[in-house]
C-alpha positions as CSV (number, residue, x, y, z in Angstrom):
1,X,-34.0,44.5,-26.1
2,X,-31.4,43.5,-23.0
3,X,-34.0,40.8,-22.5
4,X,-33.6,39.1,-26.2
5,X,-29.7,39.9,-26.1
6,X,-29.8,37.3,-22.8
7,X,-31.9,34.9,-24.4
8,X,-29.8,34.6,-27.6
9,X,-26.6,34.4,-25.4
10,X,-27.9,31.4,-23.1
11,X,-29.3,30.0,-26.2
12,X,-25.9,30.2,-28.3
13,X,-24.1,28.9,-24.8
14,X,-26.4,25.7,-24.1
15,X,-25.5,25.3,-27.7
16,X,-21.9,25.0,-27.5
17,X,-22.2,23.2,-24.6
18,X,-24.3,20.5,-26.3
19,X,-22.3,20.7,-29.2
20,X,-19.7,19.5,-26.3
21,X,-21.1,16.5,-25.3
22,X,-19.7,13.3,-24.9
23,X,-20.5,9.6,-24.3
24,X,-20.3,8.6,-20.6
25,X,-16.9,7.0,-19.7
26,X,-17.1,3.7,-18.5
27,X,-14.6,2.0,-17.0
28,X,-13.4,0.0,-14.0
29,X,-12.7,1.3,-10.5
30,X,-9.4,1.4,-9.4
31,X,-7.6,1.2,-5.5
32,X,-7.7,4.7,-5.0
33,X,-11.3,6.1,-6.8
34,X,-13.1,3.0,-5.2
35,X,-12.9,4.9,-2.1
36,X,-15.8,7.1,-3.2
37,X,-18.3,3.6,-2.9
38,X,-17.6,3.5,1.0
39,X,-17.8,7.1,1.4
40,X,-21.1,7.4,-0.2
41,X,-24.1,7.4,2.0
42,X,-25.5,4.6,0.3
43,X,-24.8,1.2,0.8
44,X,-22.5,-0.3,-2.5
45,X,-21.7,-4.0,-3.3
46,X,-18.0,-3.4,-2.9
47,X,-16.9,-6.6,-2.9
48,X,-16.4,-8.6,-5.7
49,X,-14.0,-6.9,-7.9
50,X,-13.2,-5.5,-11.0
51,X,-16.5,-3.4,-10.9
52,X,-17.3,-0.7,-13.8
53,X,-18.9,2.7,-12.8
54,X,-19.7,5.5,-15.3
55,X,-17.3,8.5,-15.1
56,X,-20.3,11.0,-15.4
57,X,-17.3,13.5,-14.6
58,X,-15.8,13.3,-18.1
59,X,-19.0,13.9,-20.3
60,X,-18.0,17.6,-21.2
61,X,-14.2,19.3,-22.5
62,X,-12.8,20.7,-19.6
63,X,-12.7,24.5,-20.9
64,X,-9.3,24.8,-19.3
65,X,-7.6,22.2,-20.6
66,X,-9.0,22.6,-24.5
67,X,-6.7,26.2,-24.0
68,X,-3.6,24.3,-23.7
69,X,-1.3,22.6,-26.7
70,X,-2.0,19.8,-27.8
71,X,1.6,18.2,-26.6
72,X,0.8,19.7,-22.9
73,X,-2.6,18.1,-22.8
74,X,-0.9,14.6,-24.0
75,X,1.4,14.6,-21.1
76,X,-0.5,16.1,-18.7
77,X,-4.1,15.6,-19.2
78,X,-5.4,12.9,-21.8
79,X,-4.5,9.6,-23.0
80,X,-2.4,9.5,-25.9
81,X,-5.1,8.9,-28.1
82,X,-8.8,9.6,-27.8
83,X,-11.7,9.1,-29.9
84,X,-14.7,10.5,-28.6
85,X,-18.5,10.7,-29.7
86,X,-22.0,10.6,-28.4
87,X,-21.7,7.0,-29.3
88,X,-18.6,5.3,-28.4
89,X,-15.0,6.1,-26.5
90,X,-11.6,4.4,-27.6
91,X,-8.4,5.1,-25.4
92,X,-4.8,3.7,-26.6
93,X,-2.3,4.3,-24.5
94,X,1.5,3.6,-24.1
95,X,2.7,2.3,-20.6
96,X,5.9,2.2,-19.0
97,X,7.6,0.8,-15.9
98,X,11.2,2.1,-16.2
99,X,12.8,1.4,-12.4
100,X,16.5,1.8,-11.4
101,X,17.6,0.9,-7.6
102,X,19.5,-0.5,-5.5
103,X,19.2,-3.3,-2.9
104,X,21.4,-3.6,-0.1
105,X,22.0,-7.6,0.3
106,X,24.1,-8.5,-2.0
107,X,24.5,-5.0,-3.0
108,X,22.6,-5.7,-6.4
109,X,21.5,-3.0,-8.7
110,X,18.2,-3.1,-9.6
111,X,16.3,-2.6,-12.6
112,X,12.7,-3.2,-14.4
113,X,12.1,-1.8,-18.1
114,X,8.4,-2.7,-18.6
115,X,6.7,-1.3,-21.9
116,X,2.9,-2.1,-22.4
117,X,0.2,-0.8,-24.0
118,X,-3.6,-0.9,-23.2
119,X,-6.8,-0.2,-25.2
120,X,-10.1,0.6,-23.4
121,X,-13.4,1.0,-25.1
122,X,-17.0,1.7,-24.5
123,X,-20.0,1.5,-27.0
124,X,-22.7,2.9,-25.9
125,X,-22.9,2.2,-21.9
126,X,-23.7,-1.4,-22.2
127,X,-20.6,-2.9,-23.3
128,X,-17.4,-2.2,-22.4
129,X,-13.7,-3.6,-23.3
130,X,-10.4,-3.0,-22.7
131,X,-7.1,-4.9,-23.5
132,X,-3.6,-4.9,-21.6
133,X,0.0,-6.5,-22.5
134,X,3.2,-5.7,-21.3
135,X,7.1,-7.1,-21.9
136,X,8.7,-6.8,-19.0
137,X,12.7,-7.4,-18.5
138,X,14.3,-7.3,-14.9
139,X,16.5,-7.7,-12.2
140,X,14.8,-7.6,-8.8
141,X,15.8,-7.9,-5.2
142,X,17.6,-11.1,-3.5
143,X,14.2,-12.4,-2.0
144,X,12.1,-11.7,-4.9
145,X,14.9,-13.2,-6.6
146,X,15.2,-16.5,-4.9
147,X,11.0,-16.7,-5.1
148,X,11.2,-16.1,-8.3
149,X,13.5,-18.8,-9.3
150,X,12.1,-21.3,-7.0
151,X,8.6,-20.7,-8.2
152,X,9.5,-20.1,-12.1
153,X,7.1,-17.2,-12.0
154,X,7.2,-13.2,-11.0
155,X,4.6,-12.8,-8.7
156,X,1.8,-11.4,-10.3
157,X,3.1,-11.4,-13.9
158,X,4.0,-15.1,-15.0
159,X,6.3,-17.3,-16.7
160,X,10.0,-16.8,-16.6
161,X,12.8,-16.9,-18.9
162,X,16.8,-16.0,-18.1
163,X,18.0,-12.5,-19.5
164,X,21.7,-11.1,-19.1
165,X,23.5,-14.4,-18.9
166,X,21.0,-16.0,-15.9
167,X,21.4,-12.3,-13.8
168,X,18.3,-10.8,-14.5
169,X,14.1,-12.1,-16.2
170,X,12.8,-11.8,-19.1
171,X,8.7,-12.5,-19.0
172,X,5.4,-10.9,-20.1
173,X,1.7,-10.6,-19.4
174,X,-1.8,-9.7,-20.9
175,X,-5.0,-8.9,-19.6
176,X,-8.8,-8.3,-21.4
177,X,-11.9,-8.0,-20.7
178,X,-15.0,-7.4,-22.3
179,X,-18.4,-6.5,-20.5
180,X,-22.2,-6.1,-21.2
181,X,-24.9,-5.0,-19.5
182,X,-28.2,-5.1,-20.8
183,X,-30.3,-3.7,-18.1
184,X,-29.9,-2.9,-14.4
185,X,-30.4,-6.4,-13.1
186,X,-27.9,-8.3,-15.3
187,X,-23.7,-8.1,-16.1
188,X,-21.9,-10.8,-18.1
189,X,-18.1,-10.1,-18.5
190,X,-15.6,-12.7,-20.3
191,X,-12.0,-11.8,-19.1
192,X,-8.6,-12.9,-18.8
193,X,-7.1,-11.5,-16.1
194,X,-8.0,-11.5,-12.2
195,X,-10.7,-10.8,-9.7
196,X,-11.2,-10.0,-6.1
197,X,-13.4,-10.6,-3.9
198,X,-13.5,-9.1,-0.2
199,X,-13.1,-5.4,0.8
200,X,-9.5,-5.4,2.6
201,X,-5.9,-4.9,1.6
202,X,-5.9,-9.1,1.6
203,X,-8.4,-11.5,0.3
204,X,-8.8,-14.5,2.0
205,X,-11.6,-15.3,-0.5
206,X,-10.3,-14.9,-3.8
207,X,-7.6,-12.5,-4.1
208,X,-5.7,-10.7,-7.1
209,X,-2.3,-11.8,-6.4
210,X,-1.9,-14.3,-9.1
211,X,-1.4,-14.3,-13.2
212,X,-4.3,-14.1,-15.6
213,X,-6.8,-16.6,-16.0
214,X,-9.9,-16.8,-18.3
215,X,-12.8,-17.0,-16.4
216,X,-16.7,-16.5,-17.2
217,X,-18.6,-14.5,-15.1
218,X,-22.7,-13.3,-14.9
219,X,-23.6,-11.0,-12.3
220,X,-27.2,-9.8,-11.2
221,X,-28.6,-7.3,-9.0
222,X,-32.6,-7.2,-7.6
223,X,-32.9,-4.8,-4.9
224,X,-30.4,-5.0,-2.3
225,X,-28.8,-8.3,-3.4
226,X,-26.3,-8.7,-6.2
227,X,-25.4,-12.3,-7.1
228,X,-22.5,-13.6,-9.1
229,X,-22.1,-16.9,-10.4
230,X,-17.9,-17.3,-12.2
231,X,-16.6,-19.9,-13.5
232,X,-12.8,-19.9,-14.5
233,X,-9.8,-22.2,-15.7
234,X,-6.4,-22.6,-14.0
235,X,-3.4,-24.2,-14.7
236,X,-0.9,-26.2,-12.4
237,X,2.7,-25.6,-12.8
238,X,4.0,-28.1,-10.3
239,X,2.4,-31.4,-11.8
240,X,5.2,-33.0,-14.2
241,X,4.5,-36.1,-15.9
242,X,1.2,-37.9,-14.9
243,X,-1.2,-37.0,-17.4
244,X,-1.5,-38.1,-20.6
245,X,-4.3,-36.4,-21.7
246,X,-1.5,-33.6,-21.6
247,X,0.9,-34.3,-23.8
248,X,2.7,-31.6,-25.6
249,X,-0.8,-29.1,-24.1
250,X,1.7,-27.6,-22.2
251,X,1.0,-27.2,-18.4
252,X,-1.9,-29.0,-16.9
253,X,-5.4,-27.1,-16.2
254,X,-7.7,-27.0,-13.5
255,X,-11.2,-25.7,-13.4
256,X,-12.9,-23.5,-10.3
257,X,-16.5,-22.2,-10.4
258,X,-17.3,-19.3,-7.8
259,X,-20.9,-18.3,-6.5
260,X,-20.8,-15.2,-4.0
261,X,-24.2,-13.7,-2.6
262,X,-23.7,-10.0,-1.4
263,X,-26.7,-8.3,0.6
264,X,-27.2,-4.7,1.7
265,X,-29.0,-5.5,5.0
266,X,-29.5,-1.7,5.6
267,X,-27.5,1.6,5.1
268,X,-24.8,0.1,7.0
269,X,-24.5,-3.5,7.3
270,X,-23.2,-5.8,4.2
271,X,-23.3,-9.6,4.4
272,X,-21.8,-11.9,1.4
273,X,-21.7,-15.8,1.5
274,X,-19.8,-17.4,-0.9
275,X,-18.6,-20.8,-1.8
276,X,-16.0,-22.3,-4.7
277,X,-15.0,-25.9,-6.3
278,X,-11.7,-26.7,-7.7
279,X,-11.6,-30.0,-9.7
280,X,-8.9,-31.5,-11.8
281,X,-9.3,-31.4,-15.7
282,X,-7.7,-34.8,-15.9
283,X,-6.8,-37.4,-13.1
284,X,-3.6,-39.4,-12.1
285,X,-4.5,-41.8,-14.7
286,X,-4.8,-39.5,-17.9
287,X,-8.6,-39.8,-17.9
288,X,-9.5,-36.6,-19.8
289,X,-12.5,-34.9,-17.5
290,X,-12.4,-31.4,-18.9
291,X,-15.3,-28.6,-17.8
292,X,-17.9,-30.5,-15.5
293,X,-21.2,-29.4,-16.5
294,X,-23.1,-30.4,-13.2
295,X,-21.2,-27.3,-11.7
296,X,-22.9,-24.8,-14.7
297,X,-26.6,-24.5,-12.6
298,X,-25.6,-20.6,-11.0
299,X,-27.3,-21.3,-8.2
300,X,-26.7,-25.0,-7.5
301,X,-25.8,-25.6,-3.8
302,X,-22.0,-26.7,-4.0
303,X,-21.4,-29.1,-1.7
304,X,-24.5,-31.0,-2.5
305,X,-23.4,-31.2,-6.6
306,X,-20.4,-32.5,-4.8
307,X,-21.5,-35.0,-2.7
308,X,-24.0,-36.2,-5.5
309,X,-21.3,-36.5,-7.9
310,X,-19.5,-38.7,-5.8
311,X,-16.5,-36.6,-6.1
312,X,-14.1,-35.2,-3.6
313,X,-13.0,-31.8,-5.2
314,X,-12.0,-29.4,-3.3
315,X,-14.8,-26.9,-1.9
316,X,-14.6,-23.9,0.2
317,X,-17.4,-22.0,1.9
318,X,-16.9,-18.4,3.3
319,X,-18.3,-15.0,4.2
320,X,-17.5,-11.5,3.5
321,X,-19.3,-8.3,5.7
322,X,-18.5,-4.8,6.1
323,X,-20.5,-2.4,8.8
324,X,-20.2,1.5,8.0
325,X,-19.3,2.1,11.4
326,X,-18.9,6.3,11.2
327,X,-20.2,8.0,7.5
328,X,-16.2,7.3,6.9
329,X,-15.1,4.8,8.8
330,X,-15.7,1.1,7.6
331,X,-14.8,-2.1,9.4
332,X,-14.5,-5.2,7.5
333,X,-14.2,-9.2,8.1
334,X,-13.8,-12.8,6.0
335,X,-14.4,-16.1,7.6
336,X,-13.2,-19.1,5.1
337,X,-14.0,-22.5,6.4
338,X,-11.9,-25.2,4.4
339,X,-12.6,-28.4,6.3
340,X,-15.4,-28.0,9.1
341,X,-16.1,-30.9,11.7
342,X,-18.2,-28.9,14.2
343,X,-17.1,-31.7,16.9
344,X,-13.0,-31.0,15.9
345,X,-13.5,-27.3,15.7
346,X,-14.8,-26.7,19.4
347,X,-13.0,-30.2,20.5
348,X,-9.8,-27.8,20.7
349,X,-7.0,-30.3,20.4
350,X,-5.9,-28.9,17.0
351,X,-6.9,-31.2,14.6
352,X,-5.1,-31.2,11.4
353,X,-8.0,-30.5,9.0
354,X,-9.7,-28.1,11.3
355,X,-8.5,-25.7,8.1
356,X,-10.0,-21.9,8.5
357,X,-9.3,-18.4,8.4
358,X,-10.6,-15.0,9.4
359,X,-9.9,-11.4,8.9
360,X,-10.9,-8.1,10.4
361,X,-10.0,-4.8,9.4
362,X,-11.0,-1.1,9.0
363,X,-10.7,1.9,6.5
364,X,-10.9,5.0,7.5
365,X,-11.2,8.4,4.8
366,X,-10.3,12.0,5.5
367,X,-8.7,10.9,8.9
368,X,-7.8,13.8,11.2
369,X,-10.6,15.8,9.1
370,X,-8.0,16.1,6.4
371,X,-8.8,15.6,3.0
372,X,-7.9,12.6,1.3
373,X,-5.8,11.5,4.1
374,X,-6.6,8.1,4.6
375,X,-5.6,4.6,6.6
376,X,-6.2,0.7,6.6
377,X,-5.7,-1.7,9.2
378,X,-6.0,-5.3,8.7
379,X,-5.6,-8.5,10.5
380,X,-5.5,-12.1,8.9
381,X,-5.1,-15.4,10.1
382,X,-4.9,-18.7,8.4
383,X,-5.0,-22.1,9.9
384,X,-2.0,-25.1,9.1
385,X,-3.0,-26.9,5.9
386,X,-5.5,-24.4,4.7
387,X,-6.4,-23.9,0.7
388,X,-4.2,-27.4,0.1
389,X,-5.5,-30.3,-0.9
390,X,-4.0,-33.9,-2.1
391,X,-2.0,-32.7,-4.7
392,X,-1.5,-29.3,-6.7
393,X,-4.3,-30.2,-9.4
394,X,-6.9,-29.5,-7.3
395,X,-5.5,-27.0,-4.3
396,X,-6.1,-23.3,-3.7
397,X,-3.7,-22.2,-6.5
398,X,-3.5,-21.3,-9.7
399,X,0.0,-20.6,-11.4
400,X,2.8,-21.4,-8.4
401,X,0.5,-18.6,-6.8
402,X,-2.3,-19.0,-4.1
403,X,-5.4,-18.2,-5.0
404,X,-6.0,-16.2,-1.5
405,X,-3.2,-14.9,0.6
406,X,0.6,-14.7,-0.7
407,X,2.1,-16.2,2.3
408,X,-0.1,-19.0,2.1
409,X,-1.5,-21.0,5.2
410,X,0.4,-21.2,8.8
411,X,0.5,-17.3,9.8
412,X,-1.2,-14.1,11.2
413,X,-0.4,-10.8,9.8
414,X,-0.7,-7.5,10.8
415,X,-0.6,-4.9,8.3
416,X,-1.6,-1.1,7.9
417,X,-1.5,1.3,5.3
418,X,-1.4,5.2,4.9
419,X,-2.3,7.1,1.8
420,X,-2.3,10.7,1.0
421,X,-3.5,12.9,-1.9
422,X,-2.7,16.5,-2.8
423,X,-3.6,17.6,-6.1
424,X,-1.1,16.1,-7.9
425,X,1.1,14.7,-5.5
426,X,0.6,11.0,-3.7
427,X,2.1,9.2,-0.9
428,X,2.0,5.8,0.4
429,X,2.9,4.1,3.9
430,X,2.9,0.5,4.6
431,X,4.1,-1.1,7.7
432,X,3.6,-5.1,7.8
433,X,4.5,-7.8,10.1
434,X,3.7,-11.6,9.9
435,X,4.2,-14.4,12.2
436,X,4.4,-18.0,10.4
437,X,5.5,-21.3,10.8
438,X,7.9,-23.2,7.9
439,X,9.3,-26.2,7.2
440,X,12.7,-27.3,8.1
441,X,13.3,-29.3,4.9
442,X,11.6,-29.8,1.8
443,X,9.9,-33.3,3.0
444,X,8.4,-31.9,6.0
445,X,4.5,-30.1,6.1
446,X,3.8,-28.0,8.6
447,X,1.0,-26.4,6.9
448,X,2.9,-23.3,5.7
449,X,3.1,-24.3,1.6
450,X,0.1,-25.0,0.6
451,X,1.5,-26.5,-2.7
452,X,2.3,-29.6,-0.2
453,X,-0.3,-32.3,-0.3
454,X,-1.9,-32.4,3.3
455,X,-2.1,-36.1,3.4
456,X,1.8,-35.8,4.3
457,X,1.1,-34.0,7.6
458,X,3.1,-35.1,10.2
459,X,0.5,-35.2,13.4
460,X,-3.6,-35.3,13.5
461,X,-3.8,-33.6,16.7
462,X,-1.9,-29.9,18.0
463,X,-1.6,-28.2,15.1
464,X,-1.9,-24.5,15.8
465,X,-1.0,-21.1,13.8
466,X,3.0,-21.2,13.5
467,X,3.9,-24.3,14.5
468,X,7.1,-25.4,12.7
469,X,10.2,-23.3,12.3
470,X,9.0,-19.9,14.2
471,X,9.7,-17.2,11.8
472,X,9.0,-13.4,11.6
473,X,8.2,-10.9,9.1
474,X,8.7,-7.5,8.9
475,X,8.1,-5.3,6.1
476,X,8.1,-1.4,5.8
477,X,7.4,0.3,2.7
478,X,7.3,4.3,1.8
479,X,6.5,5.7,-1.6
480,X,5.9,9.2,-2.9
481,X,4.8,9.9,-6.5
482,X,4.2,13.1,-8.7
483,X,1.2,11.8,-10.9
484,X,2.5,13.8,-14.3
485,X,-1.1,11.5,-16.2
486,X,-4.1,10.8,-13.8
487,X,-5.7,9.5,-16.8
488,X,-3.8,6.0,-16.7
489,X,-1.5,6.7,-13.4
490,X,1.7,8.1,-15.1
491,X,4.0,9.2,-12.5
492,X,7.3,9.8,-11.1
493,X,7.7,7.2,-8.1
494,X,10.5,6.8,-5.4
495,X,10.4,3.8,-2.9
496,X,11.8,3.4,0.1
497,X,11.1,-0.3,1.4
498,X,12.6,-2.6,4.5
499,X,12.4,-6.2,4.8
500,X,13.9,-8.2,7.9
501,X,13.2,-12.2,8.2
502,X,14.6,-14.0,10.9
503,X,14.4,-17.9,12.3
504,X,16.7,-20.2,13.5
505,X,17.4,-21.1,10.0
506,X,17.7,-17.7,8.4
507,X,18.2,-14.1,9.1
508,X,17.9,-11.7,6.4
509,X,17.7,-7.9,6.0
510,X,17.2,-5.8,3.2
511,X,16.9,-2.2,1.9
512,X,15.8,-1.6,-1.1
513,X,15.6,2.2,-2.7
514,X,13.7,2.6,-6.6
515,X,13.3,5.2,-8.5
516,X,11.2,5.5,-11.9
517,X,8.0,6.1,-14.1
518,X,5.6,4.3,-13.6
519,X,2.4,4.1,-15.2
520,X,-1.5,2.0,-14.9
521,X,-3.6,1.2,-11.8
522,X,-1.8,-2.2,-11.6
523,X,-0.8,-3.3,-8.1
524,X,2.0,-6.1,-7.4
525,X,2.3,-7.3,-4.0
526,X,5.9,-7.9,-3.2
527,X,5.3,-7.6,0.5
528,X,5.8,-10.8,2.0
């Protein structure tokens, strides 16, 4: 009798259970859950992202959250509104930025009211979508201020236009992307936003720093290697009035295809090759060019479609590794070679296009054996004249923005970062300091804006790292949150952040204090 009693009990249980049972969640990683792909003791491609994983986690009603109101599990626990089968997932969500501080130059009062929205989708767990815009109006420290206004563009977040008579910006952004996998071996996502490759704080590769761009991108996976072949569509801001295939098409358009080959060696080692082309979608002349289809072929050799078109876009080759050095400590490195002469880059007499960079860096998880205590270190280097080219329509940059490092070419930075977790609580250290050489005047090319053509450089031979007007960097950065939504990062947010720049042209210093909620995964990166 006690025997049947158990078996109708576990019966009616695995039913409720079942009755429980969800769709998968996919969706991207993020900064701070991507940390789970290094500490895994399998080896992950890691490197080119946006990535999707499949939140396995979320496939059953947490029993203790179904208990509370529905208001308290709106706030605390899920998105604002959920649809949820055995067939798809749809999440909506409303997203603020509301930021008041203070900045000490200038005294100013600063201020950001940001409300966006964001829809993310699965069907199924071969296609996946999701959909982001924000309207953004703000007034933002003097540096960001004066970049801003010299660049027409908020770092990150695009166009500009003037709000409160001049004093403050008014500007918006959107982001989508949709994604399907078929099988295990193949990915195709269409998107208009950003990517990233490289595993570091800093990309010297193809970084995330810039505004949305559409861009096409197929990725495949056979054993240990995942290939991906992207091809994507720019636009120039700086070019004015020499194209008139442009005429009222608003601002001119570059294309860039990118091909990056990431292989798992072992448990521990990672190696990635990769290589990219930027040509012009019309020349000097007005000649319409548009999409070159001798750069479709995925796995086409660059350089030699370049040399047999006869064309002299603007190719770059590179490398990305990581080593799992301890089960949670990685190190990582990028190698970007721009220009290579192999008789220039051992002649060592600084030749002008000997145009390279490198990076090394670690990460490190549960430091000190405490959980979710973790820390990044990172060094980058860029040579003079690095990711420009003749003229902006076919340089490293998309938007006013590089399409690598924010402080562009002519520096080496040293950087680390410090990030805790405790249940609902997160903190955040930064600590940053660059070394760079400018330019006196707006005529003179030192190598340092790489919006500058390089045919105006100023000597062929001794061109080192910081040459030009020596200048110094220093930027500190503390932030502590309450996460009140983990589901799409709402939380309370102070920020505590130093800036000092000095050269014999300038010397500014800076304090700024914010204070806000904030909400999404997003990252800007005001430090430089």
């Amino acid at each position: 009798m006690k025997h049947s009693v158990w078996m109708i009990a576990v019966t009616l249980l695995s039913g409720a259970v079942y009755a429980q049972e969800k769709l998968p969640v996919i969706a991207p990683y993020n900064y701070q859950n991507v940390r789970e792909l290094y500490m895994d003791t399998n080896n992950h491609h890691t490197a080119f992202k946006p990535a999707l994983h499949e939140d396995t986690s979320a496939m059953y009603i947490q029993s203790d959250t179904a208990k509370h109101s529905l208001f308290h599990r709106k706030l605390f626990d899920e998105h604002l509104l959920e649809f949820r089968n055995k067939d798809y997932n749809v999440f909506v969500d409303f997203l603020p930025d509301f930021q008041v501080g203070k900045s000490r130059t200038g005294s100013r009062t600063t201020w950001l009211n940001t409300r966006g929205a964001s829809i993310q989708a699965n069907i199924g767990t071969k296609f996946y979508f999701e959909s982001y815009f924000f309207e953004n109006q703000g007034k933002f420290p003097e540096y960001l201020d004066q970049y801003i206004r010299k660049n027409q563009i908020v770092p990150g977040q695009g166009g500009i236009k003037d709000y409160s008579n001049g004093k403050a910006f008014d500007y918006n952004y959107a982001s989508a992307l949709l994604s399907y996998t078929p099988n295990k071996y193949l990915n195709v996502t269409a998107g208009y936003g950003t990517n990233f490759i490289g595993d570091g704080y800093r990309s010297l590769i193809f970084s995330d720093i810039q505004f949305s761009y559409p861009y096409l991108k197929l990725t495949g996976n056979l054993g240990n290697v995942q290939y991906t072949a992207m091809w994507a569509q720019f636009m120039d801001k700086h070019s004015k009035s020499f194209a008139s295939a442009y005429d009222d098409l608003g601002y001119y358009k570059k294309w860039g295809v990118f091909h990056f080959l990431d292989w798992n060696v072992n448990k521990k080692l990672t190696i990635g090759l990769f290589d990219a082309v930027i040509w012009p979608d019309a020349d000097s002349s007005g000649r319409k060019r548009g999409f070159d289809w001798s750069y479709m072929n995925p796995i086409i050799f660059l350089r030699s479609a370049e040399f047999s078109e006869g064309s002299s876009d603007n190719a770059l080759v590179g490398m990305n590794a990581k080593f799992k050095l301890f089960p949670k400590t990685t190190i990582y490195g990028q190698l970007v070679l721009d220009e290579f002469k192999l008789k220039e880059v051992f002649g060592g007499r600084g030749w002008w296009a000997n145009k390279q960079s490198w990076q090394l860096g670690f990460r490190s998880f549960d430091i000190f054996k405490v959980k979710n205590l973790d820390l990044q270190g990172e060094y980058n280097a860029v040579r003079p004249y690095t990711y420009s080219y003749k003229s902006t329509m076919i340089n490293y940059e998309h938007y006013n923005q590089s399409l690598a490092h924010p402080l562009g070419a002519n520096f080496q930075e040293l950087l680390g970062i410090a990030t805790y977790r405790y249940k609902r609580w997160y903190g955040r250290g930064e600590l940053m300091y660059s070394k760079y050489g400018d330019d006196p005047d707006v005529k003179t090319n030192y190598g340092h804006d790489i919006s500058k053509p390089y045919t105006t450089h100023p000597n062929e031979y001794g061109n080192w790292i910081g040459q030009g007007v020596k200048t110094n960097l220093l930027y500190a950065q503390g932030t502590i949150a309450y996460v009140v939504n983990p589901k799409y990062n709402l939380r309370l947010e102070a920020s505590l952040a130093a800036r000092k720049l000095s050269n014999d042209i300038d010397k500014s210093t800076d304090l700024i204090f914010s204070f806000g909620l904030r909400s999404t995964f997003r990252q800007f990166y005001y430090d430089f």
